[in-house]
NUPAGU-79688 format. One record per residue (C-alpha): residue number from 1; x, y, z. Coordinates in steps of 0.05 Angstrom, whole numbers. Layout:
<node num="NUM" x="X" y="Y" z="Z"/>
...
end
This chain:
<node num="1" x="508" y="314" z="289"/>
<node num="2" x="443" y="323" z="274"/>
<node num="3" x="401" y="302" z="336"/>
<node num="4" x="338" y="279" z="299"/>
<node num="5" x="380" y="233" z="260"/>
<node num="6" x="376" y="168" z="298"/>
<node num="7" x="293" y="183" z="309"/>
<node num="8" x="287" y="186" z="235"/>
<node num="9" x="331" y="126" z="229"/>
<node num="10" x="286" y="82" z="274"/>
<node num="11" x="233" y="94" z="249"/>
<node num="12" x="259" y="73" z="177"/>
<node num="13" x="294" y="14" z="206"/>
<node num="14" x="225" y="-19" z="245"/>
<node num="15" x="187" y="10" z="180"/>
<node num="16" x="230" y="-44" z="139"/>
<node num="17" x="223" y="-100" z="191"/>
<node num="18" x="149" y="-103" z="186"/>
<node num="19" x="160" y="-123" z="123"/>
<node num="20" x="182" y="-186" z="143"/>
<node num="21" x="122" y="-203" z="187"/>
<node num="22" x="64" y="-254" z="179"/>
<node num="23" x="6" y="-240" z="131"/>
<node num="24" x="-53" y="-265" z="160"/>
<node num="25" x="-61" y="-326" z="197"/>
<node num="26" x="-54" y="-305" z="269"/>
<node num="27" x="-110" y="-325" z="321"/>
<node num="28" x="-166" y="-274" z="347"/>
<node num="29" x="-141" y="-244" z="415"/>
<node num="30" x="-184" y="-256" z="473"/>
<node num="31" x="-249" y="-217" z="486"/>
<node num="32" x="-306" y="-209" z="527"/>
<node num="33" x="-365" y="-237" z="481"/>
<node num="34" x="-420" y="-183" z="473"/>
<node num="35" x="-460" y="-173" z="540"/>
<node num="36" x="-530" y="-188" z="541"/>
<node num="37" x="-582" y="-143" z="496"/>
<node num="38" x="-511" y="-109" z="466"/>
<node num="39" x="-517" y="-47" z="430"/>
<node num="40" x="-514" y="-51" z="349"/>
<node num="41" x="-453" y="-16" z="311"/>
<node num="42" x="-465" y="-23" z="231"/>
<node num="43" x="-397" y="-25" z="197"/>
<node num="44" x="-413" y="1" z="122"/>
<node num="45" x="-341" y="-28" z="96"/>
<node num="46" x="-339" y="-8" z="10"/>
<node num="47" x="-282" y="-56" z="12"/>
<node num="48" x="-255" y="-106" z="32"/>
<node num="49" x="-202" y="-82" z="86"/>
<node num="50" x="-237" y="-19" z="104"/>
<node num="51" x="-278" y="-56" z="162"/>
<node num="52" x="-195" y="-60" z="189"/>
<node num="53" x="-165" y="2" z="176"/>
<node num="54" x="-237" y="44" z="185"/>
<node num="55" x="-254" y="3" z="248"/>
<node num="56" x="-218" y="20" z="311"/>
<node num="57" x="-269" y="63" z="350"/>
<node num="58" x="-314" y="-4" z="328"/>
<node num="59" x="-258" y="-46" z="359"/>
<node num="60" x="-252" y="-3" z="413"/>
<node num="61" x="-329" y="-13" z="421"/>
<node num="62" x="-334" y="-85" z="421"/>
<node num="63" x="-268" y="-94" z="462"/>
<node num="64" x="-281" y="-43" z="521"/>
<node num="65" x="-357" y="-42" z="524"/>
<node num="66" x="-371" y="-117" z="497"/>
<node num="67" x="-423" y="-76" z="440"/>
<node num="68" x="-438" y="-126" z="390"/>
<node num="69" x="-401" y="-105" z="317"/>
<node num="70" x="-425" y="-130" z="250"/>
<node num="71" x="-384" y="-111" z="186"/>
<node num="72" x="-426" y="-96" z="128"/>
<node num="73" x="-383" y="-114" z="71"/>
<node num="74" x="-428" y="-78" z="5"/>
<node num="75" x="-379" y="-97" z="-43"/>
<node num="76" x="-316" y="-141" z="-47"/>
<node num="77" x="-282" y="-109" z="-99"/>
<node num="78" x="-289" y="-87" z="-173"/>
<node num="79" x="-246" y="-147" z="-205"/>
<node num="80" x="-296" y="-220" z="-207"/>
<node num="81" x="-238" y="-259" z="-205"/>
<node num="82" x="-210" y="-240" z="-139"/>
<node num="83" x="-280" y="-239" z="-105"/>
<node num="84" x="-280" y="-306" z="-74"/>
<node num="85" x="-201" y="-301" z="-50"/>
<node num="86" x="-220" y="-227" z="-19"/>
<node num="87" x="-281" y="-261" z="22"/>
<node num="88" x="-236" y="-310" z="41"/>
<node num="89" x="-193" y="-261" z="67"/>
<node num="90" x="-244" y="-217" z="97"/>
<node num="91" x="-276" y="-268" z="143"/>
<node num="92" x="-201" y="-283" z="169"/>
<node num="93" x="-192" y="-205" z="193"/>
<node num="94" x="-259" y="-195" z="223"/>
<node num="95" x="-253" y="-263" z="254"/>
<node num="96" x="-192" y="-239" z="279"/>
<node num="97" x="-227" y="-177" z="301"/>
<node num="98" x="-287" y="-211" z="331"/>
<node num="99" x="-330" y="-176" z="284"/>
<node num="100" x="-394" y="-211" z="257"/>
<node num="101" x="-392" y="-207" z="178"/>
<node num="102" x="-464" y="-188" z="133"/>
<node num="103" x="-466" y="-195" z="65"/>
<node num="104" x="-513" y="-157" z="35"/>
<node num="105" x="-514" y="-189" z="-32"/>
<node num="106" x="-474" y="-256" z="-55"/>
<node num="107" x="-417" y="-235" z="-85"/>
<node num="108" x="-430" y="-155" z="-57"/>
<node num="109" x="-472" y="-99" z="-85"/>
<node num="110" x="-448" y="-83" z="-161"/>
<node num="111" x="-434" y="-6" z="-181"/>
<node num="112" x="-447" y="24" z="-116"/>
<node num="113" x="-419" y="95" z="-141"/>
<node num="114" x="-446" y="158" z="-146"/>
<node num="115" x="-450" y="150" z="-226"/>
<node num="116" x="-495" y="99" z="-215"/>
<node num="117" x="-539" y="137" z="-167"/>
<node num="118" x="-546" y="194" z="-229"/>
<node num="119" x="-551" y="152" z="-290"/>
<node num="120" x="-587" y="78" z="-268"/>
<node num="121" x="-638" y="96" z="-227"/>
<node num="122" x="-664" y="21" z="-228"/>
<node num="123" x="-602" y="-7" z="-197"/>
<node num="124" x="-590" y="38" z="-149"/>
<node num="125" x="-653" y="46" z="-119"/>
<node num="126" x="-657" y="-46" z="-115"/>
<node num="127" x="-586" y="-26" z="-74"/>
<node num="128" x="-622" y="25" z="-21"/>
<node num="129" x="-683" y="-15" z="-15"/>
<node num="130" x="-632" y="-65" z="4"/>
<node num="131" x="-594" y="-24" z="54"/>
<node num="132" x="-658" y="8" z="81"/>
<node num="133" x="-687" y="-66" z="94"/>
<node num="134" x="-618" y="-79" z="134"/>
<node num="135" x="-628" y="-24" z="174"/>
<node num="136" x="-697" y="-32" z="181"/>
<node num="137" x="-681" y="-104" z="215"/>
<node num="138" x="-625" y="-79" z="260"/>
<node num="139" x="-637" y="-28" z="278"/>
<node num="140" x="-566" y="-9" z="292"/>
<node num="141" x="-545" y="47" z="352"/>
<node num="142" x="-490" y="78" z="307"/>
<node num="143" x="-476" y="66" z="237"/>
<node num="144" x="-405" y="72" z="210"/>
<node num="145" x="-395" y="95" z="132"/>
<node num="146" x="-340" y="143" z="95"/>
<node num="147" x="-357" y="209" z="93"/>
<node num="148" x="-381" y="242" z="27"/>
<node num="149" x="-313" y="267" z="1"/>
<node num="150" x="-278" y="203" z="15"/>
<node num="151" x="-246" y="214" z="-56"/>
<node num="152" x="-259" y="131" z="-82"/>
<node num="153" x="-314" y="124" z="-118"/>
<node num="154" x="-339" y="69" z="-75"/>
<node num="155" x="-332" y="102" z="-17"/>
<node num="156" x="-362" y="157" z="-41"/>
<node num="157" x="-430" y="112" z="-64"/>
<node num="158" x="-429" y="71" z="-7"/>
<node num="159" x="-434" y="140" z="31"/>
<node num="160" x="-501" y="161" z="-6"/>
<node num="161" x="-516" y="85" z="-8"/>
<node num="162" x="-517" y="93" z="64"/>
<node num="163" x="-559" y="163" z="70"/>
<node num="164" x="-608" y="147" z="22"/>
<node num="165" x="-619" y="82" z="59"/>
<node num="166" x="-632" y="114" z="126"/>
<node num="167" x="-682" y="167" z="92"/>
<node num="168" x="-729" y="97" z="74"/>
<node num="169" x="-719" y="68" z="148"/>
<node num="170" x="-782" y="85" z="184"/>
<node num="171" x="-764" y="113" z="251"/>
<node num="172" x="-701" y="97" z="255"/>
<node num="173" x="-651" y="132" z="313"/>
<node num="174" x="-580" y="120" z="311"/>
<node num="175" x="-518" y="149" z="321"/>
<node num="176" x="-472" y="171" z="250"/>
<node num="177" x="-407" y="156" z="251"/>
<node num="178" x="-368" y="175" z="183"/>
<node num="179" x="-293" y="160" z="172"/>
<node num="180" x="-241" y="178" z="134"/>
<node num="181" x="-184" y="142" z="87"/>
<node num="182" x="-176" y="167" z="20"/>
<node num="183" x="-197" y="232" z="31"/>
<node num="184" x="-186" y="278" z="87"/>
<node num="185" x="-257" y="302" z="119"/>
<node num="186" x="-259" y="378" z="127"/>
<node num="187" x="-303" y="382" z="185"/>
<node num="188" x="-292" y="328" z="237"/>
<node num="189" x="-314" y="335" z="306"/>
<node num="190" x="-284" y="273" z="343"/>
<node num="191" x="-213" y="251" z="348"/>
<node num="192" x="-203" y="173" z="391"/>
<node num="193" x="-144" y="155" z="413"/>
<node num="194" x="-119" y="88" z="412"/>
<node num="195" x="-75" y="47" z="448"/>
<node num="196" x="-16" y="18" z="425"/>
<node num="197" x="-50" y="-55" z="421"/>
<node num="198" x="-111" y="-27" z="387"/>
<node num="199" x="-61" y="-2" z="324"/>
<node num="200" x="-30" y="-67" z="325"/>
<node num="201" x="-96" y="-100" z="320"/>
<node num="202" x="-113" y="-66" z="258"/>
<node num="203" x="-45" y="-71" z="230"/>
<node num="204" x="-49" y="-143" z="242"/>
<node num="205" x="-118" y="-149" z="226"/>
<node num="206" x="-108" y="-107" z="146"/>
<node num="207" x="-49" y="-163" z="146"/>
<node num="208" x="-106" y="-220" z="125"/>
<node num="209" x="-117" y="-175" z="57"/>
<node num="210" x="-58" y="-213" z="31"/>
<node num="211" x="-74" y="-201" z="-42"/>
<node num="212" x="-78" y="-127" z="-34"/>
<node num="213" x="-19" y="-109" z="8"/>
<node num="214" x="28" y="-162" z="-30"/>
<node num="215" x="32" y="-99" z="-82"/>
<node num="216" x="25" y="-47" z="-34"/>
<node num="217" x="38" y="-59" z="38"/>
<node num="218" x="-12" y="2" z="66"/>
<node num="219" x="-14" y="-47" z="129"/>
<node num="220" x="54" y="-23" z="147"/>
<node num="221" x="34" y="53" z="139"/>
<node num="222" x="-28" y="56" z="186"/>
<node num="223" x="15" y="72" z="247"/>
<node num="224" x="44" y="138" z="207"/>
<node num="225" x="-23" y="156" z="182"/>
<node num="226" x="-51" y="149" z="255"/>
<node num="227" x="-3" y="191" z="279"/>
<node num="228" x="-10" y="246" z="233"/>
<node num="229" x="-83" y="244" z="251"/>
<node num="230" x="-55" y="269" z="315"/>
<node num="231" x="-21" y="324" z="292"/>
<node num="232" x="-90" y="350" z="244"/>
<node num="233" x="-147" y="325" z="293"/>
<node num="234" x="-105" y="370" z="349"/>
<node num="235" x="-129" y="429" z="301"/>
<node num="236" x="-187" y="415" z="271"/>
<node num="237" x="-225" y="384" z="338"/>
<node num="238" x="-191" y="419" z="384"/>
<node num="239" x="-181" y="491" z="361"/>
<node num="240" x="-134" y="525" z="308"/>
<node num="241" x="-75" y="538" z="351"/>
<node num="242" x="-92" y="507" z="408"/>
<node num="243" x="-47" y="456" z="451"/>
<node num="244" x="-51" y="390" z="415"/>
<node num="245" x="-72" y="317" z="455"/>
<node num="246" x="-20" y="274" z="484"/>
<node num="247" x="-41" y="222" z="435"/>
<node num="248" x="5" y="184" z="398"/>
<node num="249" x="-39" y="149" z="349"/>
<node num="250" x="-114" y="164" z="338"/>
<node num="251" x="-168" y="173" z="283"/>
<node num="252" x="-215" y="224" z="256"/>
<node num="253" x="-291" y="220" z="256"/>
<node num="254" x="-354" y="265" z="245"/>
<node num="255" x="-410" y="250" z="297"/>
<node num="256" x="-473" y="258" z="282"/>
<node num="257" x="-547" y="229" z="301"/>
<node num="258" x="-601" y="206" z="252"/>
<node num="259" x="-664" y="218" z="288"/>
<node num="260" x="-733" y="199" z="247"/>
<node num="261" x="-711" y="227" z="181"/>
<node num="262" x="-670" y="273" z="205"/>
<node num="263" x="-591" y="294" z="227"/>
<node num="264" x="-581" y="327" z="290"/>
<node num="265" x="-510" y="355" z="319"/>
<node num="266" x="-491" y="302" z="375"/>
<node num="267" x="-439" y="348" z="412"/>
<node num="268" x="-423" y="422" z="409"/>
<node num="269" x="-356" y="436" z="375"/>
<node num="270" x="-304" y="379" z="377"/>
<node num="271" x="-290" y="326" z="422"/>
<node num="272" x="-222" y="284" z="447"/>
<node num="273" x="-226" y="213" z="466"/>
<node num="274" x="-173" y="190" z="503"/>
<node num="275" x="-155" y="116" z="502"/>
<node num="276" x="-165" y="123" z="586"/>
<node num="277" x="-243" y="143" z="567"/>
<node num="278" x="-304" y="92" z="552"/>
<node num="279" x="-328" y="101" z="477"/>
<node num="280" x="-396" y="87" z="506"/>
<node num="281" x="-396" y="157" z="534"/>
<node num="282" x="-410" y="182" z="460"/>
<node num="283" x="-469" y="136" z="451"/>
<node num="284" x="-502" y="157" z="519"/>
<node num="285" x="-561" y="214" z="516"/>
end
């Protein structure tokens, strides 16, 4: 008999039965509200959803250190028709969350891509001056946004969105924080850890995108995909061939600081962050 048999089974068998759990709906667990003069994280989301499956070092943020967390959502999606029902559905996760919720534009930015960057120069620069202005006015201590070879095309334009925005912010310090979904980062320098509620948070919290995961459940996969995180940050954070965390589920990030027109290295080589470990002790200098 093969001993792996009944692990692989398991996991198939609870795989199935999350198919038959709630969309949506479920109340906001209980948090500490942000304490008093709260530091600013800046969730760049291109989509909606992205604010739930990008977000758990936000989460981990707002829940452990009471930071204040606002979700930029830049577009809500390419199809008009499904705008209103995705908002509707994006202010039920990050209310679920406890994230705060900016729109940038009504309706979201349109085109952010880096086609449009190259061939309408008119548009895109109305979309940074945007962005920059945002920035400019928060003046956010770290600023999430997917990496440059995030393979979407949004999440690709939302990335330059984002740098070309911070090159027009006048004096502007904050800490850069790019994820990952689509496309696998080759150079990340951070791998957090989270806890088994955190992943159910975010499960439950992608859940509210009822529209989207009604024709593919990707909710239901985030658990997997967090665990294989594990098994890639272990080598490229902490050393090819080196002994991998004790993590079961965690996500990759690149950490960087923007420092008056400028990036700077925030930490030399990679860094673990245990679930046992503050998140505020990568935003101290």
């Amino acid at each position: 008999m093969n001993p792996y048999y009944r692990f692989v089974s398991e996991f198939a068998r609870v795989a199935r039965e999350g198919r038959r759990c709630a969309l949506g709906g479920l109340p906001p667990p209980p948090r500490p509200p942000p304490r008093r003069h709260a530091p600013l994280a800046l969730l760049f989301s291109p989509h909606p959803d992205d604010e739930s499956i990008a977000g758990g070092l936000a989460l981990r943020l707002s829940r452990e250190c009471q930071w204040n967390v606002l979700n930029v959502a830049v577009t809500l999606g390419s199809k008009r028709q499904r705008r209103r029902q995705r908002l509707k559905e994006l202010q039920g996760a990050c209310r679920f969350l406890r994230f705060g919720l900016l729109q940038p534009a009504p309706g979201g930015l349109e085109k952010v891509s880096e086609a449009t960057r190259a061939g309408d120069r008119r548009l895109w620069a109305k979309h940074v001056a945007t962005i920059a202005g945002l920035l400019q006015k928060r003046r956010p201590n770290a600023i999430f946004f997917p990496h440059a070879l995030d393979w979407h095309p949004t999440h690709i334009g939302v990335h330059w969105l984002v740098m070309d925005a911070l090159a027009r912010a006048e004096g502007l310090n904050s800490c850069l924080v790019e994820t990952e979904f689509w496309g696998q980062m080759p150079s990340p320098n951070l791998l957090v850890e989270y806890s088994v509620k955190d992943v159910a948070d975010l499960v439950a919290a992608t859940s509210f995108h009822c529209g989207e995961v009604k024709r593919n459940p990707y909710h239901l996969r985030l658990p997997a995909w967090m665990h294989d995180n594990v098994r890639r940050g272990g080598e490229l954070v902490g050393g090819q061939g080196g002994r991998a965390p004790a993590f079961l589920f965690a996500q990759l990030f690149r950490l960087r600081r923007w420092n008056s027109g400028r990036i700077e290295p925030c930490c030399e080589g990679g860094r673990n962050l245990p679930a046992s470990t503050s998140p505020d002790i990568l935003f101290s200098r």
